[in-house]
Structure formats: structure tokens, C-alpha cells
C-alpha positions as CSV (number, residue, x, y, z in Angstrom):
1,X,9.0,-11.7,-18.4
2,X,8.5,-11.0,-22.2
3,X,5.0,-12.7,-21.9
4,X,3.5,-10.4,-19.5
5,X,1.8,-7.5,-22.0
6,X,1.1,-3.8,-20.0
7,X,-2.2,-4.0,-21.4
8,X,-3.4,-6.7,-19.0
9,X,-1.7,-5.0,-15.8
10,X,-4.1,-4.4,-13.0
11,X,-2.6,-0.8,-12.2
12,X,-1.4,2.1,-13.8
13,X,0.9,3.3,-11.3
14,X,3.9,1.7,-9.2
15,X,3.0,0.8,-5.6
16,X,6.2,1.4,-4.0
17,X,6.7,4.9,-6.2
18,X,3.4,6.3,-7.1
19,X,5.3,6.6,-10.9
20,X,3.5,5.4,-13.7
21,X,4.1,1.7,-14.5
22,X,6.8,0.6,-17.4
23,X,6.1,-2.6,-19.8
24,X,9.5,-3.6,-18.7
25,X,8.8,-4.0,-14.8
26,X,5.7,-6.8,-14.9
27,X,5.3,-9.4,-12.8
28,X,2.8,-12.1,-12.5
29,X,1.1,-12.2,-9.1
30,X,-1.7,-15.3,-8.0
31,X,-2.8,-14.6,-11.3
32,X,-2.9,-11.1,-12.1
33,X,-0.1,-8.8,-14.0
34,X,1.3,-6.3,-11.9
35,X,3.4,-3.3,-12.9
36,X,6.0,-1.0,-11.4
37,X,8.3,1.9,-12.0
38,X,11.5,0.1,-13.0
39,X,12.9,-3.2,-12.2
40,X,14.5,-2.6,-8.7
41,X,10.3,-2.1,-7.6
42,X,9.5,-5.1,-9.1
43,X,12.4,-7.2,-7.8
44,X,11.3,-5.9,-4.1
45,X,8.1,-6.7,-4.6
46,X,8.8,-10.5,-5.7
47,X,10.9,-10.4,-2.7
48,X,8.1,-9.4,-0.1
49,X,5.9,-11.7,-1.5
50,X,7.4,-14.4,-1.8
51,X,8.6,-14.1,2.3
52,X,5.1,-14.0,2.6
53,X,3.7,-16.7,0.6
54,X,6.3,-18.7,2.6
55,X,5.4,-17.6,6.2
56,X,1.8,-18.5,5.3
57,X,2.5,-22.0,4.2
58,X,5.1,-22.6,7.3
């Protein structure tokens, strides 16, 4: 996501690695940049989420 700067992430470090977070590994969540570790963090977390997100509209 080339739009998504690190300057507006919410946190500093990964929540699945504790490692700081990389400008590469953003994602936009309800409205707020989040950052991870590397890609393969991200990817998970887009995955949880959006299980989520659909069990809570089923």
C-alpha cells in the first residue's frame, strides 16, 4: 500500500513480533495505519481481521 506513510502509523513496534515496524508492512485498519515487522505479520494480521469483521457481521 504505497499510500500508507510510517509517519501516520499508530505503533512503533510489530504486534505479533515485538520488532520495530517497517514502512513496507502498513496496513489500513477502521481507519488507522498500522505497522508490522515484515510482510508475512501484516498478511496475518489482515487475515485475522478480516475472519473477524466477518463473524461480527454473520
Amino acid at each position: 500500500m504505497a499510500d500508507l506513510r510510517l509517519e501516520d502509523c499508530v505503533n512503533e513496534v510489530c504486534p505479533w513480533s515485538g520488532k520495530p515496524v517497517s514502512a513496507d508492512s502498513l496496513t489500513l485498519y477502521k481507519g488507522a495505519v498500522f505497522g508490522f515487522c515484515n510482510t508475512g505479520c501484516r498478511d496475518k494480521f489482515e487475515t485475522a481481521t478480516s475472519m473477524f469483521d466477518k463473524a461480527l457481521k454473520d
